[in-house]
C-alpha positions in Angstrom: -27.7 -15.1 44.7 -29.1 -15.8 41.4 -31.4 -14.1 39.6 -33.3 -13.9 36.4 -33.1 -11.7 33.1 -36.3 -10.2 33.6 -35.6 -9.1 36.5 -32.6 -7.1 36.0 -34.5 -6.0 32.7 -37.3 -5.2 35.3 -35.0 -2.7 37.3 -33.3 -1.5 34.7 -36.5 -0.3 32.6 -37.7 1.4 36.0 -34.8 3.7 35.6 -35.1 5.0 32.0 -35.4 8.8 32.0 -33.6 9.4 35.3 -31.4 12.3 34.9 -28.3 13.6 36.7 -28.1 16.5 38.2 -24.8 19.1 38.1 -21.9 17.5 36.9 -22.3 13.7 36.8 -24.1 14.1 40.0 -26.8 10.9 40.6 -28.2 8.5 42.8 -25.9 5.8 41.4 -22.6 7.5 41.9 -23.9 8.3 45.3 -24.9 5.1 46.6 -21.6 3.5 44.4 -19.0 6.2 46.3 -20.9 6.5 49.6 -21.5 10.1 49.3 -22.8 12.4 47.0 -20.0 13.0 43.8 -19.9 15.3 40.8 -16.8 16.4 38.3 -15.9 14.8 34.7 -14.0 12.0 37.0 -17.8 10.5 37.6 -18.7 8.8 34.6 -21.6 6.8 35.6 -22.3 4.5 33.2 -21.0 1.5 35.0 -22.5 2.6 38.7 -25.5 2.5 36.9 -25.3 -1.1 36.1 -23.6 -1.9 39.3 -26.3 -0.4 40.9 -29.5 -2.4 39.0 -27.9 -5.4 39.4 -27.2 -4.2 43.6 -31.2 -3.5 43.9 -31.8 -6.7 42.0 -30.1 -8.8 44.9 -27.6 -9.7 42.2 -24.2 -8.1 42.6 -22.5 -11.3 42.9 -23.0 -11.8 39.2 -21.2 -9.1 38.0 -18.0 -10.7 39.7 -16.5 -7.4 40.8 -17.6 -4.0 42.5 -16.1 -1.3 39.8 -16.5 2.1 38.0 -13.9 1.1 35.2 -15.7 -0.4 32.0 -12.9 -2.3 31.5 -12.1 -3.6 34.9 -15.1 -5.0 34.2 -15.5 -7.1 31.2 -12.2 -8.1 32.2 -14.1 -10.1 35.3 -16.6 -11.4 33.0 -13.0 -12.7 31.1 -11.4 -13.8 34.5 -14.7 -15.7 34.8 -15.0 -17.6 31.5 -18.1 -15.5 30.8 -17.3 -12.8 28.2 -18.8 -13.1 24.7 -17.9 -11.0 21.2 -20.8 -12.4 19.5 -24.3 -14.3 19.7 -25.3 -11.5 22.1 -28.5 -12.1 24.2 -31.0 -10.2 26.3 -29.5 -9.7 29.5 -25.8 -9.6 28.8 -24.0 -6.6 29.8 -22.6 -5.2 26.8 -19.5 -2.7 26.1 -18.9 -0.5 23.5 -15.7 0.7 21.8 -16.0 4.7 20.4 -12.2 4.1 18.6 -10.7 0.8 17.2 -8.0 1.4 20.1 -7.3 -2.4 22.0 -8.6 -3.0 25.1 -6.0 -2.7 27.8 -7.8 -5.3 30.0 -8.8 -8.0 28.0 -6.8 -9.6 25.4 -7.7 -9.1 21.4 -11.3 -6.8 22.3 -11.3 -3.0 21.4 -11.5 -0.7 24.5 -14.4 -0.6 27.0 -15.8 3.0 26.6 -18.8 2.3 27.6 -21.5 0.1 29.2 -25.4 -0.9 29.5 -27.5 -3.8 29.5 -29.0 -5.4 26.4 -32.8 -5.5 26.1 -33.5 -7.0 23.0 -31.6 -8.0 20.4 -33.3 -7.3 17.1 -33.3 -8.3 13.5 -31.9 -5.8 11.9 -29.0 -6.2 13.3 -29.0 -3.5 15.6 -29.5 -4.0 19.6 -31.6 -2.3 22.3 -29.9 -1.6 25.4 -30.9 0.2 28.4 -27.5 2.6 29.4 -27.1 5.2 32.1 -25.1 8.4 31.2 -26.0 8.7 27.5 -28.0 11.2 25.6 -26.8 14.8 24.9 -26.8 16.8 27.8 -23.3 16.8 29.6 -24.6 15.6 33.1 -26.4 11.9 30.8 -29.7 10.0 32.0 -30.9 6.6 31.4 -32.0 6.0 28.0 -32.7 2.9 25.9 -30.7 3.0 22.9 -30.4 1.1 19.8 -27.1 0.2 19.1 -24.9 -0.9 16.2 -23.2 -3.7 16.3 -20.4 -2.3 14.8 -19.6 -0.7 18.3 -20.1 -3.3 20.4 -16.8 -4.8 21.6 -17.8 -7.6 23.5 -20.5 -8.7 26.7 -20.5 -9.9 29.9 -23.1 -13.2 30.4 -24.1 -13.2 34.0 -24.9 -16.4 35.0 -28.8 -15.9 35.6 -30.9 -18.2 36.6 -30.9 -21.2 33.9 -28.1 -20.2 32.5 -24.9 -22.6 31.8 -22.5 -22.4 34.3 -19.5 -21.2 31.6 -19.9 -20.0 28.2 -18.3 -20.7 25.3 -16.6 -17.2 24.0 -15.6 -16.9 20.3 -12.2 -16.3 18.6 -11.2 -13.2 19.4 -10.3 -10.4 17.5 -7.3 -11.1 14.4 -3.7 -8.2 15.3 -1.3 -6.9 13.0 2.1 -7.6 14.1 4.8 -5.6 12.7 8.2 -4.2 12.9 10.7 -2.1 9.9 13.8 -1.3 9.4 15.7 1.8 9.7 19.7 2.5 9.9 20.5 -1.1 8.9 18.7 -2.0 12.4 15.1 -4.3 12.6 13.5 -2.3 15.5 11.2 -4.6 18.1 8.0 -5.7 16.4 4.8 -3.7 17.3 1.3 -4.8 18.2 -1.4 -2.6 16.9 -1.5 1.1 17.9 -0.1 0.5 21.2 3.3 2.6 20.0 4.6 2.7 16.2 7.5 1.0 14.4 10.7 3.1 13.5 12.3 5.6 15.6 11.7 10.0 14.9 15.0 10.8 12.5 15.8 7.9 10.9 14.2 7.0 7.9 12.6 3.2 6.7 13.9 1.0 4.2 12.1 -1.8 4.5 8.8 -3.3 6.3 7.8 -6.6 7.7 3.8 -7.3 8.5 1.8 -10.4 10.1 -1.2 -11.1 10.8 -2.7 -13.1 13.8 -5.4 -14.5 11.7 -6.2 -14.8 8.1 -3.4 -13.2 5.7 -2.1 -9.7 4.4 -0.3 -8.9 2.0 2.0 -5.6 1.3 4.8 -3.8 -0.4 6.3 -0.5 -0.9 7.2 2.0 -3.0 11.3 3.3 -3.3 11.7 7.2 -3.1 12.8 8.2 -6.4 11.8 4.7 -7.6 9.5 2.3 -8.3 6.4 -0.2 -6.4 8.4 -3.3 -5.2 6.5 -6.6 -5.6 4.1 -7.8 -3.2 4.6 -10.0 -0.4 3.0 -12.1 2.1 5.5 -13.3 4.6 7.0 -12.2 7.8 10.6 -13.6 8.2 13.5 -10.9 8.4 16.2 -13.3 7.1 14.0 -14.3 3.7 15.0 -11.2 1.4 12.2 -12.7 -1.2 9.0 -13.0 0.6 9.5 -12.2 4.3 9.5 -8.6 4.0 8.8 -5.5 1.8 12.3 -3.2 1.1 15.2 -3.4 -0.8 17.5 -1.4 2.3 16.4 1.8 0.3 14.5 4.8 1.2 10.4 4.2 1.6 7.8 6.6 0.5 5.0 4.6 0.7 3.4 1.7 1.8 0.3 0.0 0.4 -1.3 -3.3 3.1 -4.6 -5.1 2.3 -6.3 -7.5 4.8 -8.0 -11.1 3.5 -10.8 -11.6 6.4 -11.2 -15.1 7.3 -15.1 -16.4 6.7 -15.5 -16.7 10.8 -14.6 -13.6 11.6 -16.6 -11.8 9.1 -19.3 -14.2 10.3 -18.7 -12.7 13.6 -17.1 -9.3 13.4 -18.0 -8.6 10.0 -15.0 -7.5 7.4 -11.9 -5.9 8.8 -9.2 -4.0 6.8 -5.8 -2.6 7.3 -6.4 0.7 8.8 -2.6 2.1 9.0 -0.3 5.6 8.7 3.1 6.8 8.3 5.2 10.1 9.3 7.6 11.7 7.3 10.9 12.8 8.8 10.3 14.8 11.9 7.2 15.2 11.1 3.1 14.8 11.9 1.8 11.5 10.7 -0.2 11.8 7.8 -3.8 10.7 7.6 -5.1 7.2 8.0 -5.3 4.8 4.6 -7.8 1.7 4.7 -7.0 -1.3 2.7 -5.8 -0.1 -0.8 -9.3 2.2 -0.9 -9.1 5.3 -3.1 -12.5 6.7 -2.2 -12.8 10.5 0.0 -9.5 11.7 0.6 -7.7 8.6 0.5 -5.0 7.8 -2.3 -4.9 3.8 -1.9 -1.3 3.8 -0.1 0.2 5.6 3.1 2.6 8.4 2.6 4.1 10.9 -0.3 6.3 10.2 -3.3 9.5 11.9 -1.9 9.0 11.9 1.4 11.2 9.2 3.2 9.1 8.2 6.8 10.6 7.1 10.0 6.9 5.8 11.6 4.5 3.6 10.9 1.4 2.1 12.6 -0.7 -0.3 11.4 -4.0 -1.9 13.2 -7.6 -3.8 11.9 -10.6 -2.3 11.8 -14.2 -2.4 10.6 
């Protein structure tokens, strides 16, 4: 059955201030699990959703019956109904507390959270109304006002006058990469979901793409000198399709161009990325070429010869 914004909005406002009692232990878990639940397992951020939209008569327009965040957005994928920008009132928005990748849906950060969006406002910012937020370890409903910077993408139900599909925007550019170590090219890498190089065996040489708009990169020789930048990604072109001279790396310096759409969209991303030296604990994250806090505009230290390296965009 259909139903209308306001009336989701009309439930959901009902709700703000309703705290849970013990350990994750509320109403919406209860009537979600049958019984009455409690333990750090019972996250209820998404019960609390399901459970508006169940005493709106709506259900069917959140496509699945879930607890998982991500489960979630992904049926708003499955259904052609997931946005990452233009959000309205009514959409059922998720947010991403790391710049980790979604595991459900392609090219979004991960679903940490969930709530409904009230207004969107002009400063940029939106109001949501969310269950299990706030400060005390058991959460209550609150409205929020949100960055967009966190938001990783919504869920349009279709309400009553709404189009039957939406059109959802590009999604999110990955950095696609893979080195070389011991005279071998290892797999290429997507992201943080591993790292490139194997623990031992140090990197000579680097090879970086990007899924949309460009990056360039290049490296520095241990006991040697800052090779020449480069912009390609092509193992067999010794010129422009990699950074390395099959001689011990130190350091790495990546910068990312954003393409106008996405910072229309997203806003700017850079290359957020880290390397390991031998055996070692990775060192700390470098953004872009950026020299400011702690940062020395470049990943790793003159000689120390690395044998990871992860590389991701972020805001």
């Amino acid at each position: 059955m259909s139903t209308s914004v306001d009336k989701i909005l009309s439930v959901a406002r009902a709700q703000v201030g309703t705290k849970a009692t013990n350990y994750k232990k509320c109403k919406y878990n209860t009537w979600y699990y049958g019984s009455a639940v409690s333990g750090s397992s019972y996250d209820w951020c998404e019960t609390f959703v399901q459970w508006v939209f169940n005493e709106a008569g709506a259900s069917s327009l959140l496509y699945t019956k879930t607890a998982n965040c991500g489960a979630q957005a992904k049926a708003f994928y499955d259904k052609s109904r997931l946005v990452t920008s233009g959000y309205r009132s009514g959409d059922v928005v998720f947010f991403h507390w790391s710049n980790d990748k979604s595991s459900y849906v392609p090219s979004v950060y991960s679903c940490d959270h969930v709530g409904i969006i009230e207004s969107v406002n002009t400063d940029g910012t939106i109001t949501t109304i969310e269950g299990n937020t706030g400060s005390s370890a058991n959460g209550e409903v609150m409205r929020r006002t949100r960055s967009l910077s966190v938001v990783s993408c919504a869920g349009r139900p279709a309400y009553v006058g709404a189009a039957s599909t939406v059109t959802t925007t590009a999604p999110l550019p990955s950095a696609l990469y893979r080195v070389r170590a011991g005279g071998k090219w290892y797999k290429e890498v997507d992201g943080t979901s591993g790292y490139a190089g194997e623990i031992g065996k140090p990197i000579t040489d680097i090879a970086i793409k990007v899924t949309k708009g460009s990056v360039k990169y290049r490296v520095h020789l241990k006991g040697g000198k800052w090779l020449p930048w480069v912009t390609g990604y092509n193992i067999g072109d010794d010129e422009n399709g990699y950074a390395g001279d099959k001689k011990l790396i130190d350091a790495i310096e990546v910068y990312y161009n954003t393409p106008a759409d996405v910072v229309q969209s997203t806003g700017y991303l850079r290359a957020k990325y880290r390397v390991a030296p031998l055996n070692c604990a990775y060192y700390a994250w470098q953004y872009d070429t950026e020299t400011s806090g702690s940062q020395d505009g470049y990943a790793g230290v003159m000689g120390n010869a690395i044998d990871r390296f992860q590389l991701t965009l972020s805001k």
